[in-house]
N, C-alpha and C positions, 0 to 999 in steps of 0.2 A: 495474654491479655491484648484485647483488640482498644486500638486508641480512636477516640473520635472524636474528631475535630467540628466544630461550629462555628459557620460563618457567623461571627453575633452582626455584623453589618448586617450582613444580609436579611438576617430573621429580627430586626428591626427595620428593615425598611417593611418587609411584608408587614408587621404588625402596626406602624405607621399609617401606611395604605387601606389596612383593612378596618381602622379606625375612623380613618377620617371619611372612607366610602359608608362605610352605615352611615355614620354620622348626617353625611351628604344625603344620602336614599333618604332616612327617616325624616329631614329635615324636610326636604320635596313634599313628601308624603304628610305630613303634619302642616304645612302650612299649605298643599291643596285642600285637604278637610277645612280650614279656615276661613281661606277662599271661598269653597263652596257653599259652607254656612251661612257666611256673607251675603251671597247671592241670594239663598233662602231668604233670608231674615229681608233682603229689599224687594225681595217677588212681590209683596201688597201694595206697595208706594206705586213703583213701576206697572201694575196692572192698572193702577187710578191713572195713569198717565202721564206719572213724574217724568221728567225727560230725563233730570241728573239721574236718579235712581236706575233707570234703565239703562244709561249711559255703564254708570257704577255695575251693574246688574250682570251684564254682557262681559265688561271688561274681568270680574269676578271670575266668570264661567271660564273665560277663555283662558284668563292663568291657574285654575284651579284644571283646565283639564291636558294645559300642556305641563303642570308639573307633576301630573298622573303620567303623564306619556313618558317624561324621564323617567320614573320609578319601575314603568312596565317595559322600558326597553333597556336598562339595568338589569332587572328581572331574568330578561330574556338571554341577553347577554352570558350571566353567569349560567345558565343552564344550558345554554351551548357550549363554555368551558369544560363544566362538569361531565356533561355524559360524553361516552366514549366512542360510541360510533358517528356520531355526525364528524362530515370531512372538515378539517382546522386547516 
């Protein structure tokens, strides 16, 4: 009989980790859709030539599209881990 031993430390900290990173990515990703909505929803105001609105408008875009940019370089990230021939 072969004995086998589990680090539970260990396969709790990965399960830990890999909690709290969805958690993280999904949360990015959910509240750039938000963001960007936002944006949408002031596009009318700001083309009449609200100043706030556009102000609002821009500053939307611009966190809706850097927290696209964490999600897609997360993304990336993990598919460099995964596959086997790219050099690590």
């Amino acid at each position: 009989m072969i004995a086998i031993n589990i680090d539970w430390n260990a396969f709790l900290l990965v399960f830990i980790a890999a909690i709290g990173f969805t958690t993280l990515i999904v949360g990015c990703f959910s509240i750039g859709v938000r963001l960007l909505t936002n944006a949408q929803n002031l596009s009318p105001k700001a083309r009449k030539g609200n100043q706030t609105a556009q102000t609002a408008e821009s500053l939307n875009l611009v966190g809706a599209y850097l927290l696209f940019a964490v999600c897609i370089c997360a993304l990336a990230y993990g598919i460099y881990l995964i596959i086997p021939f790219l050099p690590h």
